[in-house]
MIDO-643033 format. One record per residue (C-alpha): residue in one letter; x, y, z. Coordinates in nm, 2 decimals. Layout:
residues N
+-----+--------+--------+--------+
: res :      u :      v :      w :
+-----+--------+--------+--------+
:   A :      X :      Y :      Z :
...
+-----+--------+--------+--------+
END
This chain:
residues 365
+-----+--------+--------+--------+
: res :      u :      v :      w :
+-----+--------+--------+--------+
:   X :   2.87 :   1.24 :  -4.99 :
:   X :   2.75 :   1.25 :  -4.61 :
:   X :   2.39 :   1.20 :  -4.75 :
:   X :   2.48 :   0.89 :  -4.95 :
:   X :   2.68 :   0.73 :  -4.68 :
:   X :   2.41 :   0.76 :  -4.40 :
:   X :   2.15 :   0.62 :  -4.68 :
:   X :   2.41 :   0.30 :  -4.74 :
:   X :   2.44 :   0.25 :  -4.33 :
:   X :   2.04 :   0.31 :  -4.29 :
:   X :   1.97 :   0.04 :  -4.59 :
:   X :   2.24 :  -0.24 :  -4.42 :
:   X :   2.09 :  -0.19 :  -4.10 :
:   X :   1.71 :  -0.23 :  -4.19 :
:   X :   1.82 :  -0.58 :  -4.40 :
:   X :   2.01 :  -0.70 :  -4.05 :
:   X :   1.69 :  -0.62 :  -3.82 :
:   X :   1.44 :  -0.81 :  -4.17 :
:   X :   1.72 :  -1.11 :  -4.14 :
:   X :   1.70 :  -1.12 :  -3.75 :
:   X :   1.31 :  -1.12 :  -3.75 :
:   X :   1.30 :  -1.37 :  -4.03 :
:   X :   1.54 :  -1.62 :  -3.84 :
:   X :   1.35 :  -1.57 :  -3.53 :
:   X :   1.04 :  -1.68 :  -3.72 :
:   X :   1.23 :  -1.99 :  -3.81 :
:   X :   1.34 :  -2.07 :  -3.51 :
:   X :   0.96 :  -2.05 :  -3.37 :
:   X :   0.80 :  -2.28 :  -3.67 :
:   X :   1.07 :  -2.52 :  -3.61 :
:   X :   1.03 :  -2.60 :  -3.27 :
:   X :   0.66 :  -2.53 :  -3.17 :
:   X :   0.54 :  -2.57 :  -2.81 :
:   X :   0.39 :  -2.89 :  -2.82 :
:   X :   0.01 :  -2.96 :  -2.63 :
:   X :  -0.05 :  -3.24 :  -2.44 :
:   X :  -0.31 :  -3.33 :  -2.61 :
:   X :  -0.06 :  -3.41 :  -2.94 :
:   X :   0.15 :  -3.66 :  -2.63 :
:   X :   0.07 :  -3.99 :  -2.63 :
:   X :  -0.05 :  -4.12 :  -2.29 :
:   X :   0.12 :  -4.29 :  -2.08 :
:   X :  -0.12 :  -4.52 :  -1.88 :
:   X :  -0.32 :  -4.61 :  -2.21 :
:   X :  -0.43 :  -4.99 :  -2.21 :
:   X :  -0.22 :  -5.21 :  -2.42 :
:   X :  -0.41 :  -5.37 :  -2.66 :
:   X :  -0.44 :  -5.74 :  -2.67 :
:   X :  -0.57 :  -5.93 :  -2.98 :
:   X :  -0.78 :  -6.21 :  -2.99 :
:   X :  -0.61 :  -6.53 :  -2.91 :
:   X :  -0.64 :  -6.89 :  -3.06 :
:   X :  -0.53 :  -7.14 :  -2.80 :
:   X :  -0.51 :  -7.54 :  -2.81 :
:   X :  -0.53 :  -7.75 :  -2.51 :
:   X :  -0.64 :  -8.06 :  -2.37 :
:   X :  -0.70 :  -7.88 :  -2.01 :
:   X :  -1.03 :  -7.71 :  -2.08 :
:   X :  -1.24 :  -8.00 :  -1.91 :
:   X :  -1.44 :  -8.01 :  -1.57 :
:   X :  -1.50 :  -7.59 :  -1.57 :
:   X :  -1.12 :  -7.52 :  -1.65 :
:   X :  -1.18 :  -7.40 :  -1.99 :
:   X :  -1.46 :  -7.15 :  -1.83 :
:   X :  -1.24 :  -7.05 :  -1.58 :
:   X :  -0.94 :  -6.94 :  -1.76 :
:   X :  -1.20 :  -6.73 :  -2.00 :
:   X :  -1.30 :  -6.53 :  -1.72 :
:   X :  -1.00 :  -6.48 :  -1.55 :
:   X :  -0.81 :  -6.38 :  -1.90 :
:   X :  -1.08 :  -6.16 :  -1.96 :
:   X :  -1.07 :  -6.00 :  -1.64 :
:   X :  -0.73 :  -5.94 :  -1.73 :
:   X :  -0.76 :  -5.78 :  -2.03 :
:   X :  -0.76 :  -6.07 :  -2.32 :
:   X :  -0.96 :  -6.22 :  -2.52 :
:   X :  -0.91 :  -6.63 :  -2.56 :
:   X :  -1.09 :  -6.87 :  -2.75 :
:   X :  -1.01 :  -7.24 :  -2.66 :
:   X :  -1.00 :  -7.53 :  -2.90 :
:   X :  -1.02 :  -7.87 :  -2.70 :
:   X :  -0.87 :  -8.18 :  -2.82 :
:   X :  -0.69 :  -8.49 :  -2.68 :
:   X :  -0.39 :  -8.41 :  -2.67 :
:   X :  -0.23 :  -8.62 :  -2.94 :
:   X :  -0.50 :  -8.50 :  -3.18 :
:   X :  -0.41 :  -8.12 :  -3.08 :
:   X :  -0.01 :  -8.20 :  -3.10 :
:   X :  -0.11 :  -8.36 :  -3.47 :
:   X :  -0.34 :  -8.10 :  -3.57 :
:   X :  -0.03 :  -7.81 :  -3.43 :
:   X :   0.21 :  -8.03 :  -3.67 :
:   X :  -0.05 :  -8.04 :  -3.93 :
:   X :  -0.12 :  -7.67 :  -3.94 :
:   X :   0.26 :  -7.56 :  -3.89 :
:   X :   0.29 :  -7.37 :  -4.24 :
:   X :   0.00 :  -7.14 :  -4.21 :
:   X :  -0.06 :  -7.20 :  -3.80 :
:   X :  -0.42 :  -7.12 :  -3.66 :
:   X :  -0.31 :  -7.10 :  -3.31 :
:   X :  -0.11 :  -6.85 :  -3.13 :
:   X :  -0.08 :  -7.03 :  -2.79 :
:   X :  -0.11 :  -7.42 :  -2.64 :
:   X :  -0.07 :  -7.49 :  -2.29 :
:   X :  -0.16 :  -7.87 :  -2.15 :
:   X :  -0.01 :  -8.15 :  -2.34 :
:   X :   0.31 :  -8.27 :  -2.12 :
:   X :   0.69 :  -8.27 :  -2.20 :
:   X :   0.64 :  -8.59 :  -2.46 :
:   X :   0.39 :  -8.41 :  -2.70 :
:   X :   0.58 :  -8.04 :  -2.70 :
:   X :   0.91 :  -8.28 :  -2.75 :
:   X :   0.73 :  -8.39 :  -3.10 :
:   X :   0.61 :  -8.01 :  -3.18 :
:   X :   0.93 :  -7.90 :  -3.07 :
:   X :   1.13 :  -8.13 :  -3.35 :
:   X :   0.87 :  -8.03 :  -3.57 :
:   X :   0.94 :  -7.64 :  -3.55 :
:   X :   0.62 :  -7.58 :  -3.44 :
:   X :   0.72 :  -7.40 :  -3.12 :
:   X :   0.90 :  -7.04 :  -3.10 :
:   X :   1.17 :  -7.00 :  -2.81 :
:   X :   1.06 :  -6.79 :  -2.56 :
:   X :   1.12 :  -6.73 :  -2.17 :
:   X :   0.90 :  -6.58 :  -1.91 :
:   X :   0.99 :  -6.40 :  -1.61 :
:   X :   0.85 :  -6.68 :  -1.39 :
:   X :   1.05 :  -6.93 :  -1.58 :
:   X :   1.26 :  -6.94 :  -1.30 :
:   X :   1.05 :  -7.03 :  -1.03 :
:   X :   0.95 :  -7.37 :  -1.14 :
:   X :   1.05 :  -7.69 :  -1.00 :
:   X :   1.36 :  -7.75 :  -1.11 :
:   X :   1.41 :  -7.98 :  -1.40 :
:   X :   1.03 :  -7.91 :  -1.54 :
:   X :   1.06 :  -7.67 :  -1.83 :
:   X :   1.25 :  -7.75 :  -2.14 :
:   X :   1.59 :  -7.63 :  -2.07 :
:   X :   1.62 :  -7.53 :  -2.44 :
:   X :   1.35 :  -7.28 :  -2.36 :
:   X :   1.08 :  -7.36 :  -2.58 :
:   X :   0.81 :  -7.46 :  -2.28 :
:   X :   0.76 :  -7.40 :  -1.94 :
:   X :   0.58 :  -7.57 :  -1.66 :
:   X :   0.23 :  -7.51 :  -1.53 :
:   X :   0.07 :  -7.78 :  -1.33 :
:   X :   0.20 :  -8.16 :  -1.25 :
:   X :  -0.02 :  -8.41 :  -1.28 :
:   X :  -0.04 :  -8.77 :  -1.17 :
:   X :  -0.16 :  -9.07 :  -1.38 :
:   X :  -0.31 :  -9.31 :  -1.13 :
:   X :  -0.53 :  -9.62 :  -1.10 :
:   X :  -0.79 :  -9.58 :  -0.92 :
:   X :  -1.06 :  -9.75 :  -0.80 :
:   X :  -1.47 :  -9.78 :  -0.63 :
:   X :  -1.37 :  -9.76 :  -0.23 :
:   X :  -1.71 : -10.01 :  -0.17 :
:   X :  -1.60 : -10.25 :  -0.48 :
:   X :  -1.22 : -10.27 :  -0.29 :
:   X :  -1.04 : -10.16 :  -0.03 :
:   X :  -0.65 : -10.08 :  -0.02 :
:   X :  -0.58 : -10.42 :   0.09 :
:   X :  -0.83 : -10.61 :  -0.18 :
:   X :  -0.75 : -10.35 :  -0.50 :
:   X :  -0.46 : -10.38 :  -0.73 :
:   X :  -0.12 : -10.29 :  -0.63 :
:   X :  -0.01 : -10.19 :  -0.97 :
:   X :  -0.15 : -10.20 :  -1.35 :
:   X :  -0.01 : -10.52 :  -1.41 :
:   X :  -0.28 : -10.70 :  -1.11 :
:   X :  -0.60 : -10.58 :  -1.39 :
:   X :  -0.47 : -10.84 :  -1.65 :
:   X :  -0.27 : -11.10 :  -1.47 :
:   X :  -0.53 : -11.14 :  -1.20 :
:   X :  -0.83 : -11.30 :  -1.30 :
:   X :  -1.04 : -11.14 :  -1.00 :
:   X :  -1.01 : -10.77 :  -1.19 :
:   X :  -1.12 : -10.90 :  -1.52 :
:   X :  -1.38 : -10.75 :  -1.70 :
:   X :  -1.37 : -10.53 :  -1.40 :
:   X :  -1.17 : -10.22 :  -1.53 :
:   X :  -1.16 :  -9.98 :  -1.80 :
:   X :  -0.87 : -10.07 :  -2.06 :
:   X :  -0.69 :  -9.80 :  -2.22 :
:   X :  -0.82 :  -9.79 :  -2.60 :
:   X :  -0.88 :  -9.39 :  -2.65 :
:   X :  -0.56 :  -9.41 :  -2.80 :
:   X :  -0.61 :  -9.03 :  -2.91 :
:   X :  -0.58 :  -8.88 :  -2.59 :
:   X :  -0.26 :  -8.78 :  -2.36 :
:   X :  -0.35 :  -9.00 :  -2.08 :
:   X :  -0.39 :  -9.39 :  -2.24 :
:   X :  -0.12 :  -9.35 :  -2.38 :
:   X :   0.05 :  -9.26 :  -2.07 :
:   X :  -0.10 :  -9.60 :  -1.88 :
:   X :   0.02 :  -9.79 :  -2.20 :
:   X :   0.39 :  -9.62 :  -2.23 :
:   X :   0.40 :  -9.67 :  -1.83 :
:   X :   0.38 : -10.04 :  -1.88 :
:   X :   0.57 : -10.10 :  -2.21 :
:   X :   0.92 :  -9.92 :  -2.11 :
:   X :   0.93 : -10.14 :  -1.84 :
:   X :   1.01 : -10.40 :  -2.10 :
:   X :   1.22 : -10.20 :  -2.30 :
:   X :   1.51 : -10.38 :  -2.56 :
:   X :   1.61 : -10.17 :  -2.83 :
:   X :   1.64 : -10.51 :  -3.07 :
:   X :   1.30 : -10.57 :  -2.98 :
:   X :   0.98 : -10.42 :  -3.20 :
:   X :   1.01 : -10.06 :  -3.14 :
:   X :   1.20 : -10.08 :  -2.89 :
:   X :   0.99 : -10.31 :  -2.70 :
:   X :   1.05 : -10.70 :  -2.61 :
:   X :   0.80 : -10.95 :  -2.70 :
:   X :   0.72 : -11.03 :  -2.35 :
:   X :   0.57 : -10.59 :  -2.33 :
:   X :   0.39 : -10.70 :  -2.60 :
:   X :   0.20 : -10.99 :  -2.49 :
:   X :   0.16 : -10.82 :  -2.17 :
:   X :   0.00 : -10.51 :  -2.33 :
:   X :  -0.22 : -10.80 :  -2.55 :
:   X :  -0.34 : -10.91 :  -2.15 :
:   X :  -0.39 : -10.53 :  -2.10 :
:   X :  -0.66 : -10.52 :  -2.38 :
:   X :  -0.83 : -10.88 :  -2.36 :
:   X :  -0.92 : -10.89 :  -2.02 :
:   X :  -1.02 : -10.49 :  -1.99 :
:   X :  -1.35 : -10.34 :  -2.11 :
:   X :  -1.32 : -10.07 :  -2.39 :
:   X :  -1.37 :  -9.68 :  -2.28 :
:   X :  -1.63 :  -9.53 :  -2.50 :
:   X :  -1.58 :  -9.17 :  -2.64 :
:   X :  -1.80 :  -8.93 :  -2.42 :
:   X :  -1.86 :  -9.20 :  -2.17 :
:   X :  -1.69 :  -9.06 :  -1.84 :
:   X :  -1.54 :  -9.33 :  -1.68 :
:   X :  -1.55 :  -9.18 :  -1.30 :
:   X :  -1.91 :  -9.22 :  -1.36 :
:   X :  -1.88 :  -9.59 :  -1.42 :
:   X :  -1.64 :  -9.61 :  -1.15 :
:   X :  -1.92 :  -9.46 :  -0.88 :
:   X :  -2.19 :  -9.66 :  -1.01 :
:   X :  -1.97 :  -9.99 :  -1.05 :
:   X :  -1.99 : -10.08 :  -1.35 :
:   X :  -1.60 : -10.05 :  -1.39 :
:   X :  -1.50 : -10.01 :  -1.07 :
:   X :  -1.13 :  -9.99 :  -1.16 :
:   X :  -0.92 :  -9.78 :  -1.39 :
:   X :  -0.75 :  -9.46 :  -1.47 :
:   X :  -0.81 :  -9.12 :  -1.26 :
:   X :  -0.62 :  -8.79 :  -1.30 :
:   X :  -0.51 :  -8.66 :  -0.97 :
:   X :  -0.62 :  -8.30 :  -1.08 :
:   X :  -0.98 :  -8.43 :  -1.16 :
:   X :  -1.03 :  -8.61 :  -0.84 :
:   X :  -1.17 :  -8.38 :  -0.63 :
:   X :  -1.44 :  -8.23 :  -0.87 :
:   X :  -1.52 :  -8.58 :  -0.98 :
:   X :  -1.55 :  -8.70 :  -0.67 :
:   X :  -1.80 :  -8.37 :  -0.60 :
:   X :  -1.99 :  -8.50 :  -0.90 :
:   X :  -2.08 :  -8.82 :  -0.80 :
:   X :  -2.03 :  -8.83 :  -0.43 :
:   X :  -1.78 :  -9.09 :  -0.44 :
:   X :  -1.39 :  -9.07 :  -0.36 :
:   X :  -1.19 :  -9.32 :  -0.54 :
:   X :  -0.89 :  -9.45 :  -0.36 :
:   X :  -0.55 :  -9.47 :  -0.58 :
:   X :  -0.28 :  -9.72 :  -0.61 :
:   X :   0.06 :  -9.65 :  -0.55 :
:   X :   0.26 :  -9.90 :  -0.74 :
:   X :   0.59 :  -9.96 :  -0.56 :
:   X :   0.74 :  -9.86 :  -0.97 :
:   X :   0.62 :  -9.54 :  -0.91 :
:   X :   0.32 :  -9.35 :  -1.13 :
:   X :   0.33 :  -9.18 :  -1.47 :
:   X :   0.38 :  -8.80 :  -1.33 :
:   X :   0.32 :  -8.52 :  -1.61 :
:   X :   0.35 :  -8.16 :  -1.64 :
:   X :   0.10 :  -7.92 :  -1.80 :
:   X :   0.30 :  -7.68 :  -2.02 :
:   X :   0.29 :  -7.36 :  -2.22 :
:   X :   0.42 :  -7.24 :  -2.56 :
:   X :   0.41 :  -6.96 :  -2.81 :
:   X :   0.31 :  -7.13 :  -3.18 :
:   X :   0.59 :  -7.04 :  -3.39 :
:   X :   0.44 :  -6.79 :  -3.68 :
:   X :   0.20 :  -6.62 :  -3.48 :
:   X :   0.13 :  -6.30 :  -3.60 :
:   X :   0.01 :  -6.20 :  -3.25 :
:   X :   0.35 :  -6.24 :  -3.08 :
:   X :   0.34 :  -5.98 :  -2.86 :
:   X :  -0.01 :  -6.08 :  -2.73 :
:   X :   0.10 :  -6.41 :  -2.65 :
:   X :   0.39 :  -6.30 :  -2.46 :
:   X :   0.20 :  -6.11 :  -2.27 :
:   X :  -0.05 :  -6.40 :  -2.20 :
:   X :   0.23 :  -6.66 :  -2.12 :
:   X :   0.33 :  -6.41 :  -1.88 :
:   X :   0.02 :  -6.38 :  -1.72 :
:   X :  -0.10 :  -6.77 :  -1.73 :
:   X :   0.23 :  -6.90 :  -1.56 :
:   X :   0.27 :  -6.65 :  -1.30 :
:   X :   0.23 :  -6.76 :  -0.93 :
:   X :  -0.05 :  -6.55 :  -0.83 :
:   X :  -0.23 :  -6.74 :  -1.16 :
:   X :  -0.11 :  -7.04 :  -1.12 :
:   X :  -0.19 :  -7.05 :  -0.71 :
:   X :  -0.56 :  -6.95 :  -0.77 :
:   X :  -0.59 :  -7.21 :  -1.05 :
:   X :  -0.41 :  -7.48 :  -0.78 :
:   X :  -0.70 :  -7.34 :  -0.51 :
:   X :  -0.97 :  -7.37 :  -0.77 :
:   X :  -0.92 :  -7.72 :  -0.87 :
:   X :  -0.67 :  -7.89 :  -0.65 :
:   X :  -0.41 :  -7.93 :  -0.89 :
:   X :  -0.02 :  -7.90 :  -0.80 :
:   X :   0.17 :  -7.61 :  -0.99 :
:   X :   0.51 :  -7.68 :  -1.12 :
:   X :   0.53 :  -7.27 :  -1.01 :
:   X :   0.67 :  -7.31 :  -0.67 :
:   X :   0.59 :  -6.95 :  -0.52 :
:   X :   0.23 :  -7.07 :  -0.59 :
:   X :   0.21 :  -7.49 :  -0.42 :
:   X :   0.16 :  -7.29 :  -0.03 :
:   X :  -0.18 :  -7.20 :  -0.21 :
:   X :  -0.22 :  -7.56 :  -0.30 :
:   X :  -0.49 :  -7.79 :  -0.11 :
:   X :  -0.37 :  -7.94 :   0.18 :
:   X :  -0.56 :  -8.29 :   0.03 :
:   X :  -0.36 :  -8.24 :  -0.30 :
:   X :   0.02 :  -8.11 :  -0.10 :
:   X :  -0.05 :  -8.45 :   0.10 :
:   X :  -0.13 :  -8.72 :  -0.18 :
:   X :   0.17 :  -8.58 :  -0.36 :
:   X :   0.42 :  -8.59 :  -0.09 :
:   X :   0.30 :  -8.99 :  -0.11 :
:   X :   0.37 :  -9.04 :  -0.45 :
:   X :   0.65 :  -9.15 :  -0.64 :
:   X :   0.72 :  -9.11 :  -0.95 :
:   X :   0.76 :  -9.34 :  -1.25 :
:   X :   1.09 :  -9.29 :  -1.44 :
:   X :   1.02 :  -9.25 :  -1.77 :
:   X :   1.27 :  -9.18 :  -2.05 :
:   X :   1.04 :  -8.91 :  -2.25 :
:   X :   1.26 :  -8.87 :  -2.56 :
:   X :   1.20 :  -9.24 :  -2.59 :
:   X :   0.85 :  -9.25 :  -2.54 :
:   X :   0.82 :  -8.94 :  -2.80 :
:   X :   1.00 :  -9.14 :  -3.07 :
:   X :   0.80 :  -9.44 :  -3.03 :
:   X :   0.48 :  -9.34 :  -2.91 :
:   X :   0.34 :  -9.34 :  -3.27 :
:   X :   0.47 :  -9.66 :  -3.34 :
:   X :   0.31 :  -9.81 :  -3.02 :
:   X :  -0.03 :  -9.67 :  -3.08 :
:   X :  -0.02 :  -9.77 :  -3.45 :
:   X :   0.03 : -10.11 :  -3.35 :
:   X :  -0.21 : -10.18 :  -3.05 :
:   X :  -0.49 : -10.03 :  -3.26 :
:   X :  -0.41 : -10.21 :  -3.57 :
:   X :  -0.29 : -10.54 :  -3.41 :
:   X :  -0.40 : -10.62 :  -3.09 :
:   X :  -0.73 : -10.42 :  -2.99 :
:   X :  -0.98 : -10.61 :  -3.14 :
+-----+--------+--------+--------+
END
């Protein structure tokens, strides 16, 4: 009986130490010790896709520039150039299977029109808050990069601040500038149809045509008659040094490298109305499939360390405001004598299309 009973205890106890080993093993396969090879690591590169970005700001070495200094950040950009009416109507065109990822340029009228169109995704960067107030969309949709000014300007050794015009309206009333400037009639691009919008809301009567009285329209009619067409490719600063137009429209950002080109420095009028003042923006295309890449980039392009160097580089005025001190003193000074033009944008984005329609079907010749 003694036998049997130790033979029962020894079999019990050899299954308890089996089970304990066995739940050990478990235990071990479970949780291995991990190597830190199998760890991801933490300081690897993000990776950045390829990105497709629209803009009418790629001119006079800016497109070049941004390249490099995107790349040296670690993304890859191409840039497609286009006025930028063609680009916002090729954005609206493409908005169901989009092409782009990102557009920057343009100015609050043109992203007002994508905007309505849904072509836009919302999205805030970090620096958002350290633009000049009252430049991004408050809806949050776009953000400022650099302010421009529309300005007539004009061949220092042709005129001289007394003898120029004082404001767009001198070219056609006064018979001494006819023939003698460069009429608006690229009609594709951002800028004419600034000049043109800066003239016709001044005459603005909502029973008139498109919001316009008759007396804008015969004064736009003057605009075109007494002007000399622009040519597509021609660059009119280069007429404007040589003479040939002496007078017509400069972009304050441009001034300084044109005036590098061609050794001349136009003088600018500052009508008592004020002058058309824009602002370069930037925007995420709403279905990108590279969404986290272009967040990334917006982050980078508006930022003030960017945004200063781009202001050093060529003399424009950033909407960022940790970035103007890196501003030109030239560029600081011309802008604290400007004033600028109060325009009604969601106005001018309503009607724009209407406008252009009708001066290139009815009164440029």
């Amino acid at each position: 009986m003694r036998k049997i009973l130790n033979l029962i205890l020894l079999t019990i106890t050899l299954g308890l130490i089996v089970t304990a080993c066995g739940g050990n093993n478990t235990a071990n396969t479970a949780k291995p010790e991990s190597s830190a090879a199998d760890e991801p690591a933490a300081n690897e590169p993000v990776k950045n896709e390829k990105l497709i970005i629209y803009t009418n700001a790629n001119s006079d070495g800016r497109g070049e520039w941004l390249i490099e200094q995107a790349k040296a950040a670690g993304f890859e950009i191409e840039l497609v150039g286009a006025g930028g009416a063609d680009a916002t109507a090729r954005l609206i065109a493409e908005k169901s299977n989009p092409v782009a990822d990102v557009v920057f340029g343009l100015n609050n009228m043109l992203y007002e029109s994508l905007k309505k169109e849904n072509v836009l995704v919302k999205y805030v960067p970090a620096w958002a808050g350290e633009v000049e107030e009252g430049l991004n969309d408050p809806e949050g949709y776009y953000h400022g990069l650099v302010k421009q000014a529309i300005l007539l300007g004009y061949n220092p050794t042709s005129y001289t601040a007394e003898t120029a015009p004082k404001d767009w309206t001198d070219l056609y009333n006064n018979p001494e500038f006819h023939g003698k400037y460069e009429a608006p009639t690229l009609l594709g691009q951002v800028t004419p149809r600034l000049v043109v919008a800066g003239i016709l809301t001044r005459y603005r009567d909502e029973k008139g045509e498109y919001g316009i009285s008759q007396a804008g329209w015969d004064e736009i009619k003057k605009l075109y008659d007494n002007g000399v067409g622009a040519i597509e490719g021609e660059d009119f600063y280069a007429n404007l040094a040589s003479g040939k137009t002496p007078l017509g429209t400069v972009v304050s950002g441009t001034l300084d490298a044109k005036e590098e080109q061609y050794g001349v420095k136009a003088g600018t009028v500052s009508p008592e109305v004020g002058v058309p003042m824009i602002v370069e923006q930037a925007a995420i295309i709403n279905g990108t499939k590279k969404m986290e890449t272009a967040e990334r980039f917006i982050e980078w392009i508006g930022s003030s360390e960017v945004q200063g160097k781009f202001a050093a580089q060529f003399n424009s005025m950033p909407a960022n405001t940790k970035a103007v001190a890196q501003a030109n003193d030239a560029v600081r000074e011309l802008y604290s004598s400007l004033k600028a033009q109060a325009l009604e944008w969601g106005f001018i984005a309503d009607h724009i299309g209407d406008w252009v329609e009708k001066i290139e079907l009815q009164i440029m010749k």
